[in-house]
C-alpha positions as CSV (number, residue, x, y, z in Angstrom):
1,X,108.0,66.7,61.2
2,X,109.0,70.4,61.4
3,X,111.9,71.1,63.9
4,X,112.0,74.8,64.7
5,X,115.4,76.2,65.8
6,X,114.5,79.7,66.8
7,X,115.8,78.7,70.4
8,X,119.2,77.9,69.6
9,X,119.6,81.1,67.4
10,X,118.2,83.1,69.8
11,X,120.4,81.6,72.5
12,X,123.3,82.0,70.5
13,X,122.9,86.0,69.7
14,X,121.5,85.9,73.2
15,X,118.4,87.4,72.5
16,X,115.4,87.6,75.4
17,X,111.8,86.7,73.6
18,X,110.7,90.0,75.0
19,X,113.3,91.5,72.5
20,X,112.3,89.6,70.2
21,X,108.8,90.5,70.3
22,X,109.5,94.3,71.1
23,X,111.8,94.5,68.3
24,X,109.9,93.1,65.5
25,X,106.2,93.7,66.5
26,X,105.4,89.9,66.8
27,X,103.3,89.0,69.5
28,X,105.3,87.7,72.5
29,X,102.6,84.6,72.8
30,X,103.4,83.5,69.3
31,X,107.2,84.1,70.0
32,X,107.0,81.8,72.8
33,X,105.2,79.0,71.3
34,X,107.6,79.3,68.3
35,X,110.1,79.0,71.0
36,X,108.9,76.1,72.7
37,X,108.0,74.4,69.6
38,X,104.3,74.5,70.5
39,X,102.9,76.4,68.2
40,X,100.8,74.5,65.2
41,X,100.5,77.0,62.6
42,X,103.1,79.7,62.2
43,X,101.5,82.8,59.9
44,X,104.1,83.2,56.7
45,X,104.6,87.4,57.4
46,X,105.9,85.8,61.2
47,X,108.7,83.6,59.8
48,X,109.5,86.4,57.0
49,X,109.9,89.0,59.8
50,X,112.2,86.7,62.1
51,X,114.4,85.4,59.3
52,X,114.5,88.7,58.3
53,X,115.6,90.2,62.1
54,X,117.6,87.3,62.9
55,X,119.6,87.7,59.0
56,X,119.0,84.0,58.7
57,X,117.4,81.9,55.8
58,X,113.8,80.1,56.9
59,X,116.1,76.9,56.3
60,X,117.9,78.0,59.1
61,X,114.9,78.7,61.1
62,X,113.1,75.2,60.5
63,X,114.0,71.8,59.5
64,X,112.1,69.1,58.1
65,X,113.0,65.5,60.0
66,X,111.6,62.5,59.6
67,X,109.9,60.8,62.5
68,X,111.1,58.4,64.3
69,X,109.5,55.0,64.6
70,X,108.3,55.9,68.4
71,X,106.7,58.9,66.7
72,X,105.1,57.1,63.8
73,X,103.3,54.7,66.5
74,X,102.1,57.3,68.6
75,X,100.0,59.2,65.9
């Protein structure tokens, strides 16, 4: 599973998503569900953009985990 740390960096350069959005052109919808960890499909030019707003790598952005056990029942 993907785990998406947009919030944390944001929170940490204390960034509003409506900056966010304003500043790089992204939608604010899909800056939100990014945010949230909602979205299902992130479009490559997105992550590009914020890595490249934020200065981070897209390691740093996202994080592959493995499930837990809870998780693996569920689905």
């Amino acid at each position: 599973m993907l785990k998406c740390h947009l919030s944390k960096i944001m929170g940490e350069k204390r960034l509003k998503m409506s900056d966010v959005s304003r500043d790089t052109g992204i939608n604010p919808g899909t800056i939100r569900r990014i945010f949230n960890e909602t979205a299902t499909r992130v479009e490559l030019n997105v992550v590009e953009t914020l890595c490249e707003y934020l200065k981070i790598e897209v390691g740093d952005l996202y994080e592959l985990t493995k499930k837990s056990n809870e998780e693996k029942i569920e689905d």
